[in-house]
C-alpha positions as CSV (number, residue, x, y, z in Angstrom):
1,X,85.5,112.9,122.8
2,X,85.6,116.6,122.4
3,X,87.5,116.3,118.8
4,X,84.8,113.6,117.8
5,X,82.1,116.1,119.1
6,X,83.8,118.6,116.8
7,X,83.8,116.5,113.6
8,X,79.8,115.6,114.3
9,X,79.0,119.3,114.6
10,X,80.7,120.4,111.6
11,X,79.5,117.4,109.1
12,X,75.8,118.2,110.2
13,X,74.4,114.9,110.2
14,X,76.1,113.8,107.0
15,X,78.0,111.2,109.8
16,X,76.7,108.1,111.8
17,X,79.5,107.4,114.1
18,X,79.9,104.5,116.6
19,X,81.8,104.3,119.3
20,X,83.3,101.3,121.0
21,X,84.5,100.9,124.5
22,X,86.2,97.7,125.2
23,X,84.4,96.0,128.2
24,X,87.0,92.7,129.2
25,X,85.9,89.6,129.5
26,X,84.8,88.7,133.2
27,X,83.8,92.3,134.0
28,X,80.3,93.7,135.6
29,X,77.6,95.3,134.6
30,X,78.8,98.4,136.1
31,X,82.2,98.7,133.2
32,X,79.9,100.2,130.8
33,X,78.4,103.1,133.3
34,X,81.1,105.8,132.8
35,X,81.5,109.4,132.4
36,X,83.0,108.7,129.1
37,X,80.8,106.7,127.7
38,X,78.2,108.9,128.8
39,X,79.9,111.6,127.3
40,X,79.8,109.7,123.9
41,X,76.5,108.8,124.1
42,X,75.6,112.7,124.6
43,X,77.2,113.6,121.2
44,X,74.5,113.8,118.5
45,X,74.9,111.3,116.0
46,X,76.8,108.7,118.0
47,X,75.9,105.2,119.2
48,X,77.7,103.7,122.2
49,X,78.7,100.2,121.7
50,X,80.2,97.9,124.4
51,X,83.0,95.6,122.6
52,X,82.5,92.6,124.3
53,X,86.4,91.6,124.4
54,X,86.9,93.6,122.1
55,X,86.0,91.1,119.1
56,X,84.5,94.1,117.1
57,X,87.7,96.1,117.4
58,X,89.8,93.4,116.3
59,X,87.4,92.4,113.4
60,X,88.4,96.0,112.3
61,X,91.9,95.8,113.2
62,X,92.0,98.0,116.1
63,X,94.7,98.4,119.2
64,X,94.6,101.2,120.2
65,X,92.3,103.5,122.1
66,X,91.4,106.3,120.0
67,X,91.7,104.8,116.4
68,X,88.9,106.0,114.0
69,X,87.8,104.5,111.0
70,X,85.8,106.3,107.9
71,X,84.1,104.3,105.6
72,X,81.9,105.4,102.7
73,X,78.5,104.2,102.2
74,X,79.7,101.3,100.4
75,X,81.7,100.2,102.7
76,X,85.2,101.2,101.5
77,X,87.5,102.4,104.0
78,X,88.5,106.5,103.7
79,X,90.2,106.8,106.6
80,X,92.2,105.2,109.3
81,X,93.9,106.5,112.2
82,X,93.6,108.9,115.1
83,X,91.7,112.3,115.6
84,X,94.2,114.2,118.1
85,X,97.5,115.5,117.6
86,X,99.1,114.1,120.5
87,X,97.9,111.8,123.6
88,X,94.9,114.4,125.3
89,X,95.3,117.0,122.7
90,X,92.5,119.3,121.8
91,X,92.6,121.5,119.4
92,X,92.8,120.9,115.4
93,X,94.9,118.5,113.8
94,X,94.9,116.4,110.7
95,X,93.3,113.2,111.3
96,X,89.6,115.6,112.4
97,X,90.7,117.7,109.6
98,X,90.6,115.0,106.9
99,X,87.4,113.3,108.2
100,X,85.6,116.5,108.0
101,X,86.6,117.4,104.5
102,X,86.0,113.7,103.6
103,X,82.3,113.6,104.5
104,X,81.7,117.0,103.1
105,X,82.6,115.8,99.9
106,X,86.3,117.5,99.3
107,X,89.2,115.5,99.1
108,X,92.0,115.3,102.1
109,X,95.8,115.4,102.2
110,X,95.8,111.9,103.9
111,X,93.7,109.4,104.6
112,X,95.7,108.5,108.1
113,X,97.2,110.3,110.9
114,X,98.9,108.4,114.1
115,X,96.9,107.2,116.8
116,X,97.8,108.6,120.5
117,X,96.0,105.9,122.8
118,X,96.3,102.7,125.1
119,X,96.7,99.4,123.9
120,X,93.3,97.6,124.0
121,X,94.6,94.1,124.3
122,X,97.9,93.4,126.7
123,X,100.6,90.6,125.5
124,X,98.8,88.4,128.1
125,X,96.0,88.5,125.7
126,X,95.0,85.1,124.8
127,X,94.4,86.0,121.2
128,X,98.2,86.6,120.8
């Protein structure tokens, strides 16, 4: 959350950004009262979302905890991939640096960068 806190602060409101948390099927209320979600919902400019399944994830074609996804105002994809340089990193890296140069307008050296997370659906998953 802090690197996603970073890229909201230095596009100045140019970004909308929401954030889905995965609550599993057959879980309480209480899934979506975290720290972390709280955290995200603290960040100006970001909407907390609670993934029911994860069936808005997987419309996108998410698997991982962690993957981002820029789209233009059109709707076109810009970027895909993950915003830390390793699993808890902080710190720059190229995935924040692209989707910061992105929305202010410049053009990045990639438009992905390796996502460090969990997998968000198990091989037990139904779906699979």
């Amino acid at each position: 959350m802090d690197e996603l806190a970073q890229i909201m602060a230095h596009t100045k409101g140019k970004l909308a950004a929401y954030v889905l948390f995965l609550k599993p099927e057959k879980t309480g209320s209480d899934w979506n009262n975290t720290t972390l979600m709280k955290t995200a919902a603290a960040i100006p400019g970001v909407t907390v979302i609670s993934d029911a399944d994860g069936h808005e994830g997987l419309t996108f074609g998410v698997e991982t905890s962690g993957h981002v996804l820029l789209f233009n105002a059109d709707g076109r994809r810009l970027f895909s991939g993950g915003i830390t340089a390793a699993r808890g990193h902080s710190g720059d890296n190229a995935g924040e640096s692209a989707i910061e140069t992105l929305v202010n307008g410049g053009t990045a050296k990639q438009n992905s960068a390796l996502v460090f997370g969990c997998p968000l659906h198990g091989s037990s998953d139904a779906r699979k």
